[in-house]
C-alpha positions in Angstrom: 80.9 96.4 120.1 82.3 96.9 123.5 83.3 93.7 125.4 84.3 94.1 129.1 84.4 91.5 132.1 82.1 91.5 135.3 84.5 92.8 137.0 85.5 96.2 134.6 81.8 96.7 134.9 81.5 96.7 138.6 84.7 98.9 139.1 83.6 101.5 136.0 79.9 101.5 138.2 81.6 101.7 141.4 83.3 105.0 140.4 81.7 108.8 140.1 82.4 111.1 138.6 85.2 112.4 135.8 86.8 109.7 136.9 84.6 107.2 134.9 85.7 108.7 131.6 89.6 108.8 132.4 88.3 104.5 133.9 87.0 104.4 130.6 89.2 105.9 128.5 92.3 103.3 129.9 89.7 100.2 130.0 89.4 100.6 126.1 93.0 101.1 125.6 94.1 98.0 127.3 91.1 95.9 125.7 92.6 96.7 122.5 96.2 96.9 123.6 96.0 93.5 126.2 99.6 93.1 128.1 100.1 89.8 130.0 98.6 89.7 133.2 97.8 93.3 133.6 94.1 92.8 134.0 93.6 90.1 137.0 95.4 90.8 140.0 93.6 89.4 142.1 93.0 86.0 140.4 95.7 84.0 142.4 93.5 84.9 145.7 90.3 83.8 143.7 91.7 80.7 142.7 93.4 79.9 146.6 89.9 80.5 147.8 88.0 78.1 145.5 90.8 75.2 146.1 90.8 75.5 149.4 86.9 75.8 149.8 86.4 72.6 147.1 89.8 70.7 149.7 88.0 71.4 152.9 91.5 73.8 153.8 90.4 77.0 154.1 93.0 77.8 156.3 95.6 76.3 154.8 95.1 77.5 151.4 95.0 80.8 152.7 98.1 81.0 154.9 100.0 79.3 151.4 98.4 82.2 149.7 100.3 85.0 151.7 103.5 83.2 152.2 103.9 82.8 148.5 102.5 86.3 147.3 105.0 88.8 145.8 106.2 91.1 147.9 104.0 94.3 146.2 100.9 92.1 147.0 101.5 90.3 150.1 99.0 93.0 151.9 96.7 93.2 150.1 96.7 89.2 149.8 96.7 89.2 153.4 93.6 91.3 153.4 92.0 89.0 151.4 92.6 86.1 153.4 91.7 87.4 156.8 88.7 88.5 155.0 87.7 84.9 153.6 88.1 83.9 156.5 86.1 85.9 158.4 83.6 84.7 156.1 83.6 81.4 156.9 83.3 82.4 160.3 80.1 83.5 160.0 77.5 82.0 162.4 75.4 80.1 159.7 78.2 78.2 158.9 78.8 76.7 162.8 79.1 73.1 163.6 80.5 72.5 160.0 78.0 73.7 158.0 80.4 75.3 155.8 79.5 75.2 151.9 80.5 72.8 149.5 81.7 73.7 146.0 80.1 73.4 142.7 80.9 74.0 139.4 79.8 77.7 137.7 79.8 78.1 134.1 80.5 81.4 132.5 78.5 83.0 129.6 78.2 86.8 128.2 75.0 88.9 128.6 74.4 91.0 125.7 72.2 94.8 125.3 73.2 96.5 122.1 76.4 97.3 121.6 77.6 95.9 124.7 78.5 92.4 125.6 79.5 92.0 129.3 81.2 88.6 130.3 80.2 86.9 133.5 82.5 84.3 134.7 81.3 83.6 139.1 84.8 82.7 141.1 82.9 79.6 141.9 79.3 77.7 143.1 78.7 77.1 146.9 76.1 75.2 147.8 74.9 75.7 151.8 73.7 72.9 154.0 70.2 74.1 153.1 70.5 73.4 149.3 70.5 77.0 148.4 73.2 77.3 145.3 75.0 80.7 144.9 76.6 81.3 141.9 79.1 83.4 143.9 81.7 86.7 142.7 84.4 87.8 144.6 85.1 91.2 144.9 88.6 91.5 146.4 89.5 95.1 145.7 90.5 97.7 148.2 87.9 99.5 147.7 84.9 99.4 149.4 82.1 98.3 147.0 78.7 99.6 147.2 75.6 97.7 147.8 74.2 99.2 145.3 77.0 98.1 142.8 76.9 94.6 144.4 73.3 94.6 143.6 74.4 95.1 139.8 76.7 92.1 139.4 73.7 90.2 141.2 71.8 91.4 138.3 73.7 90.4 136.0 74.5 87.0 137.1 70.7 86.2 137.7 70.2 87.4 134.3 72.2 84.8 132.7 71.5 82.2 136.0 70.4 79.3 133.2 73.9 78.9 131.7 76.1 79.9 135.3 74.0 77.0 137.9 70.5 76.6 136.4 68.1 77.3 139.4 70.5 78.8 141.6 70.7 82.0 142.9 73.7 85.6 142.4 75.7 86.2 145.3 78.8 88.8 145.8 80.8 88.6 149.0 83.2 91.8 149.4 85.8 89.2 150.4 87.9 91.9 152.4 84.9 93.2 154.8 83.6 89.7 155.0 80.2 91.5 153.5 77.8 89.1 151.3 75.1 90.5 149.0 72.1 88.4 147.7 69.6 90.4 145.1 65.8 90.0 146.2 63.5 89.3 144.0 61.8 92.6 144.4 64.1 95.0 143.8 65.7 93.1 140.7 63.2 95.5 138.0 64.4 98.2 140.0 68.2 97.3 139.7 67.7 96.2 136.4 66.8 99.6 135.3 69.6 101.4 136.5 71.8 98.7 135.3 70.9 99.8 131.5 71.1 103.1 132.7 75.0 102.2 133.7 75.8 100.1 130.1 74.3 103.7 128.2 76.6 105.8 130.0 79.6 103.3 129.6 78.7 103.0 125.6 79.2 106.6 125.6 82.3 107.2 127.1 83.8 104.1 125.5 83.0 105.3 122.1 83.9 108.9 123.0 87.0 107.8 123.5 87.9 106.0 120.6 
């Protein structure tokens, strides 16, 4: 059985390449070898950005997010920041429409021999009662539509025990970029997303 986070998946189906096996090859070795910390580095951002979203201080939270960030990660915490931001700033959410926190649960999605767990940074909730069970992508990386598509996939899959009746979103918090899954193109996605657990099955187990 493999067992991997949202978040391996998305960066092992945001790659190309060789590359995916040597991705691979070092995901397996630290799921079976864990060291402290060394697989969330971007969960203090995460966490400033759903306390300050659920506190009504966006700002706030994220200017104590940068001040406080080591000194390897104060750029890219920056980046992060500015990035939320720039969310918020977007023009549905004028005249204080910004969205209010709710509470996500987190569950695993199963196919085969792979079990994929799918924990949203958070639930927003807009002004027009439309619920996102929401990821945030914070990576330096660009991440594809296509690959944002995925983790709305997934999420949507297992919507019932995340927000029942609400709907996947992924912001690339660092371009400010959100991605919602249409209902028409989730068979489509859906397809290549089993495509994507096949090929990871065989390069984890190649590499045992």
């Amino acid at each position: 059985m493999a067992y991997v986070t949202l978040s391996t998946f998305v960066g092992y189906s945001n790659g190309s390449g060789p590359k995916r096996a040597s991705f691979v090859r070092q995901t397996r070795r630290l799921y079976e070898r864990p060291a402290h910390g060394g697989f969330d580095f971007y969960r203090r951002p995460t966490n400033a950005i759903r306390a300050g979203r659920a506190a009504g201080m966006d700002e706030e939270a994220m200017t104590a997010l940068v001040e406080q960030a080591p000194p390897a990660a104060r750029s890219h915490f920056a980046a992060v920041a500015d990035g939320w931001l720039h969310y918020l700033g977007r023009p549905e959410f004028a005249r204080g429409r910004l969205p209010e926190v709710v509470e996500a649960g987190r569950t695993r999605w199963r196919a085969g021999d792979f079990e994929l767990g799918v924990s949203p940074h958070l639930g927003l909730r807009k002004r027009d009662g439309r619920t996102y069970a929401t990821w945030l992508y914070c990576k330096l990386e660009p991440l594809t539509p296509d690959v944002a598509n995925l983790a709305c996939w997934a999420m949507n899959e297992v919507m019932d025990d995340l927000i029942p009746g609400a709907e996947a979103m992924v912001v690339d918090v660092r371009r400010a970029t959100p991605y919602v899954l249409g209902a028409r193109d989730r068979a489509r996605v859906g397809r290549w997303a089993l495509s994507e657990v096949s090929s990871f099955l065989t390069l984890w187990h190649a590499a045992a």
